[in-house]
Each structure stands twice: as C-alpha cells, then as structure tokens.
C-alpha positions in Angstrom: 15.5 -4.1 -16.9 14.4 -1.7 -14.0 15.0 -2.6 -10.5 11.8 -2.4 -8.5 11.2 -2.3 -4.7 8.3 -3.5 -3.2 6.4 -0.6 -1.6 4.1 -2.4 1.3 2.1 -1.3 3.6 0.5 -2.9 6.7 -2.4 -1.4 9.0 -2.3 -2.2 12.8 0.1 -5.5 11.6 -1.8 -6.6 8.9 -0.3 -6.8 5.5 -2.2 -4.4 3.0 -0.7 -5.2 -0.3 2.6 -4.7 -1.6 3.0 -2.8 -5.2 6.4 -3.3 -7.3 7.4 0.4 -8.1 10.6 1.7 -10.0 13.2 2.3 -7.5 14.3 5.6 -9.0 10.6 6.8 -7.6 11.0 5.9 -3.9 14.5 6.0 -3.2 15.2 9.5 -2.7 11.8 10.1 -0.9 11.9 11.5 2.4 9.4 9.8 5.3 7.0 12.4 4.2 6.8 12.2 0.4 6.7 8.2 0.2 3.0 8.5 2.8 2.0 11.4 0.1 2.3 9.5 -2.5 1.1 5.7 -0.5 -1.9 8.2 0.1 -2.2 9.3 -3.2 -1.2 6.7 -5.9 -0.1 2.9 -4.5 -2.4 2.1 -1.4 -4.7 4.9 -2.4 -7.9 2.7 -2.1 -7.3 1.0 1.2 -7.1 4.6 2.6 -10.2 5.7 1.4 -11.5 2.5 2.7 -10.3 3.3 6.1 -11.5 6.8 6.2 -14.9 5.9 5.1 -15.1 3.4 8.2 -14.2 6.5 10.3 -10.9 4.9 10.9 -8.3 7.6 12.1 -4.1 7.3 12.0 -2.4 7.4 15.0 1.0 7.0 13.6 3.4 5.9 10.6 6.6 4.7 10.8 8.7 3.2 8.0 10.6 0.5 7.6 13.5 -0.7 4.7 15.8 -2.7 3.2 17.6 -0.5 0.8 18.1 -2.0 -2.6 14.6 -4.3 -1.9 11.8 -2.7 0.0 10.2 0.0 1.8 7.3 -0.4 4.6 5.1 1.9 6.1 3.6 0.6 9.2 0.1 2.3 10.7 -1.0 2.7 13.1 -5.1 3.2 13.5 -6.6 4.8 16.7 -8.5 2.9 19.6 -9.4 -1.0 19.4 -9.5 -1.8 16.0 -11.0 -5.6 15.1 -8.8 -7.0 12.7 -11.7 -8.3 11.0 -12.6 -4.9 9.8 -9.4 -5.0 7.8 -9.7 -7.9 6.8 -13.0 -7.4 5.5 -12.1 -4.2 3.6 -9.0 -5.9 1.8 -11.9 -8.5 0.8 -13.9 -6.5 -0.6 -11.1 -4.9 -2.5 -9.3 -8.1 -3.6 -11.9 -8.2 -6.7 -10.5 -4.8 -8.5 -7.0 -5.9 -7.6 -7.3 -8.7 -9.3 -8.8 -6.9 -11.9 -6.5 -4.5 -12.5 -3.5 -7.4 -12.5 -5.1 -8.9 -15.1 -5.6 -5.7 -17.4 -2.2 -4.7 -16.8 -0.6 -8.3 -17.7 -2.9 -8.3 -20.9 -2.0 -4.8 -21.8 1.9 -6.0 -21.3 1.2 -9.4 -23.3 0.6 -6.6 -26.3 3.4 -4.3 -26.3 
C-alpha cells in the first residue's frame, strides 16, 4: 500500500479541491516545484479557470503536515467576490465527478 498525502489547494480561503497523490512525488519538492506541478498536473483546471476570468496571483504560501498533507494557499489580486470561486468550482464539479467515477471503474477492473 502507498502512503498518500493530500495535495490541497485553497484560493483567497476557499478550499479548491484536495487530490490524494503518492508521497514519494511531493515530499522532496521544494516551494517551487510542488506550484509547478499544482499548475501543471493536480489543480491544473481551476488555474486555467482563474486566468481566463483575468484573475492574477498575488502570492503563494504553503502550508504542511509532514507525513499527511501539503497546502498551498493563494492569494488573488484586488477584491475578489467569493462567489466567483465559487462559481468556477461549480461549474467544474461536473468533470470532477466524472473523472472519480472513471477512475474507480477503471480500478474496479484491474
């Protein structure tokens, strides 16, 4: 059995989603590396989400409990109505949902 953490991330205090990922793949990442690859792989989509609503990062900073989790906290630029990210985790909720299922049904088979 692999040991997971939970690799969260949360937009102006709002939670974002949390995705279990093999701790051997975050653990030795520094600050840098882990928001590479939250841009890139885990929290890809509500990123893209964000930029396309001309939403712009003022800051990250992370947060852990080693052995369990890893945070990164943004920050967004200017007033921000948490309503807007509300909104965009909405409309994303569908394709997460989604995807859980394929994934559980393509685990059901192996």
């Amino acid at each position: 059995m692999a040991f997971t953490w939970d690799h969260k991330w949360n937009v102006n205090d709002i939670g974002c989603g949390r995705v279990a990922v093999p701790r051997q793949d975050l653990e030795h990442l520094s600050m840098e590396k882990l928001i590479q690859r939250a841009r890139s792989q885990e929290h890809r989509d509500v990123l893209e989400r964000l930029s396309e609503k001309n939403f712009k990062v003022k800051s990250i900073t992370s947060s852990a409990r080693e052995g369990f989790h890893v945070t990164l906290n943004v920050t967004l630029e200017g007033e921000v109505d948490p309503r807007e990210i509300s909104q965009i985790l909405n409309d994303l909720s569908s394709k997460w949902k989604a995807m859980s299922k394929k994934r559980k049904r393509a685990e059901a088979k192996a």
